[in-house]
C-alpha positions in Angstrom: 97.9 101.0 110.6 94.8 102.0 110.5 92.5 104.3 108.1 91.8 107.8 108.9 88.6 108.6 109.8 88.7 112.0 108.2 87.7 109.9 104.5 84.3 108.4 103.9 83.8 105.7 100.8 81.0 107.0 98.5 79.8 106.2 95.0 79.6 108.6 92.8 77.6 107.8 89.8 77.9 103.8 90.4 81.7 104.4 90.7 83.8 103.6 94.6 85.9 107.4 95.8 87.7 107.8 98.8 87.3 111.3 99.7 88.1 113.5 102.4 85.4 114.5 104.7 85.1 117.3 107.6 88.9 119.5 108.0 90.4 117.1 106.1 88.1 118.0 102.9 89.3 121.8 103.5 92.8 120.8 104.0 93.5 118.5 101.2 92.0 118.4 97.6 91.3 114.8 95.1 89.8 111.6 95.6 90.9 107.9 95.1 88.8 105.9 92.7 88.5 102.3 94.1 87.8 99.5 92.5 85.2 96.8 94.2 88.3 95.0 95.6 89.8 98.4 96.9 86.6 99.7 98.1 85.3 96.2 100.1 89.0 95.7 101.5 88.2 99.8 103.3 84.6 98.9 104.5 86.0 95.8 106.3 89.3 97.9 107.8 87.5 101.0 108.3 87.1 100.8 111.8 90.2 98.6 113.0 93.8 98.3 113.4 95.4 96.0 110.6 98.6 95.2 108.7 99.3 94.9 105.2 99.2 91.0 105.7 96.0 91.7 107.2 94.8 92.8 104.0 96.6 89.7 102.1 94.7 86.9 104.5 91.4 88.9 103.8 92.0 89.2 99.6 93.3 85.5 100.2 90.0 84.4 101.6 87.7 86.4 100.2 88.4 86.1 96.4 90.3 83.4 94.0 93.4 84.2 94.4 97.0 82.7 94.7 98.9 83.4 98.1 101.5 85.6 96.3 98.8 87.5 94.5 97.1 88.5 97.8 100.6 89.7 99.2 101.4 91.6 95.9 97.8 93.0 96.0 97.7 93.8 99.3 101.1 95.8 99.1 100.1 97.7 95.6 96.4 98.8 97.9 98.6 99.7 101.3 100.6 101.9 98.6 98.0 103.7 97.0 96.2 104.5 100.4 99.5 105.9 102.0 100.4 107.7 99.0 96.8 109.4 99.7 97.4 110.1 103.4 94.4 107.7 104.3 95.9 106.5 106.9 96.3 107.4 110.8 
């Protein structure tokens, strides 16, 4: 997978949003509020190809977590993402 480039991170008032930029902005309405975690795991994938276990080795070696925790977190971000079309 890989994230659509019509969505740029920003902070808005010290908080992380995923929003839709260009088309897509006139095309589809909301944002997605990102946490630090959500928001560091899109600046790293923002420009490649990656799978959801992608995502769990990088939560694995990037913060203090358990395996199983990275797999489960990395599966509740690739949910929330899809579920906001930010993916190709």
């Amino acid at each position: 997978m890989r994230f659509h480039k019509g969505y740029i991170l920003c902070d808005i008032c010290g908080e992380n949003a995923l929003l839709p930029n260009g088309k897509e902005g006139v095309e589809l309405t909301g944002m997605l509020h990102l946490n630090e975690t959500a928001a560091e795991v899109f600046r790293h994938f923002s420009d490649k190809d990656f799978k959801e276990e992608d995502i769990a080795k990088f939560l694995f070696e990037n913060y203090d977590v358990k395996e199983s925790t990275a797999r489960e977190g990395a599966a509740r971000l690739t949910e929330a993402f899809s579920a906001f079309d930010a993916f190709d």
